[in-house]
C-alpha positions as CSV (number, residue, x, y, z in Angstrom):
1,X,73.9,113.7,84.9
2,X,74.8,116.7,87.1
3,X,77.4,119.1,87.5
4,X,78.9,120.8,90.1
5,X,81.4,123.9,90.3
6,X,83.0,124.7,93.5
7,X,84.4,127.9,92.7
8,X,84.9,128.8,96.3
9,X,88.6,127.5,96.1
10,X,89.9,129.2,93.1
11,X,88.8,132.5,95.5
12,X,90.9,131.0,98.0
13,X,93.5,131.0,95.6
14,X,93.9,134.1,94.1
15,X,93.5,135.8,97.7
16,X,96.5,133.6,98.8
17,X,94.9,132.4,101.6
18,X,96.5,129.3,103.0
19,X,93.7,129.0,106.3
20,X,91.1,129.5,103.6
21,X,92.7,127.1,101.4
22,X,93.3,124.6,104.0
23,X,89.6,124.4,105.3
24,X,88.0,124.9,102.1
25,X,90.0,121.4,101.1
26,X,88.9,120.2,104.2
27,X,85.4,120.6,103.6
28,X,85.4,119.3,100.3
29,X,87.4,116.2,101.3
30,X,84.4,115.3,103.8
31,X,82.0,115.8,101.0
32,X,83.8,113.7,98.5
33,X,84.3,111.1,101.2
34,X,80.8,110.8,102.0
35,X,80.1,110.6,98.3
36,X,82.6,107.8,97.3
37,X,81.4,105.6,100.6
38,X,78.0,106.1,99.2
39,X,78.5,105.4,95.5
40,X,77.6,103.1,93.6
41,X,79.4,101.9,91.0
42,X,76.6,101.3,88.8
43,X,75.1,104.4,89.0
44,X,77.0,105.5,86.7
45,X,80.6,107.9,86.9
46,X,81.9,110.8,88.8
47,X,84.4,112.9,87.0
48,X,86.7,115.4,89.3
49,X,88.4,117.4,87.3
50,X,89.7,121.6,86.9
51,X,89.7,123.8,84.4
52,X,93.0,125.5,85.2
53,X,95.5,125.0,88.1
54,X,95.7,127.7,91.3
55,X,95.4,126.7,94.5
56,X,98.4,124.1,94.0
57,X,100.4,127.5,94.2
58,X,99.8,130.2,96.6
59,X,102.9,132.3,95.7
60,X,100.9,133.8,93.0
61,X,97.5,135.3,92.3
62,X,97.0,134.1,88.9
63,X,95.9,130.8,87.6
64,X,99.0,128.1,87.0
65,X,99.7,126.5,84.1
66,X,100.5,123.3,86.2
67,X,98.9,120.3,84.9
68,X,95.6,118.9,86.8
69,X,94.4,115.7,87.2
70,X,91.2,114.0,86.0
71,X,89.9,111.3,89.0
72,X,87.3,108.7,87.4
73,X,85.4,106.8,89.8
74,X,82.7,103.9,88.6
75,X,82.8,100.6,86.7
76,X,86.3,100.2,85.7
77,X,84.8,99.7,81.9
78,X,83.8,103.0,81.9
79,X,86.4,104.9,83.5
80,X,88.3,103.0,80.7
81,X,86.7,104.3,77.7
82,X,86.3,107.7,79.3
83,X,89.9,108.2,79.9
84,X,90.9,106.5,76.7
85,X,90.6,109.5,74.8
86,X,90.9,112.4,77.7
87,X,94.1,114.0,77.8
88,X,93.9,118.1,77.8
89,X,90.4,119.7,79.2
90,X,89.4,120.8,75.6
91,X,88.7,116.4,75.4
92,X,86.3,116.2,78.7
93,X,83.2,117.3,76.9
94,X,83.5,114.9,73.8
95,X,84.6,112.2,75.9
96,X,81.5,113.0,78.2
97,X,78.6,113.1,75.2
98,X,80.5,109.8,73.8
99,X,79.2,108.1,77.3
100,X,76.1,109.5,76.8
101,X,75.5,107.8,73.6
């Protein structure tokens, strides 16, 4: 398992920086992309997720209270059970240690 937080656009968001915004988005796109070419499937799953909503909305500082969206990608029977039971943020982490078990 592994984890990753890329905190560097929620900055971008609460500056109101569209450049920033744009080319941090950019750069993460080309990360993801190499990722997803490279996965495999049976390697397990790759949950892309947020905690809160922000850069969706650069006409204000704070975070949004817009929903965000959970992206599952591996073997469709996981991404299955996974999302079966996922649908606010407080469900990732029980859904997560149910996979683990």
């Amino acid at each position: 398992m592994a984890f990753f937080e890329y905190w560097l656009s929620d900055y971008a968001g609460h500056r109101q920086d569209m450049d920033e915004a744009v080319s941090l988005l950019e750069m993460i796109d080309r990360v993801l992309g190499g990722l997803f070419e490279n996965w495999d499937d049976e390697g397990g799953l790759i949950l892309l997720t947020s905690d809160h909503g922000n850069l969706e909305d650069l006409s204000t500082r704070s975070h949004t209270l817009n929903p965000v969206p959970a992206l599952l990608v591996g073997p469709t029977d996981i991404r299955l059970k996974f999302a079966r039971s996922l649908a606010t943020l407080a469900d990732v982490t029980p859904a997560i240690l149910r996979l683990l078990t």
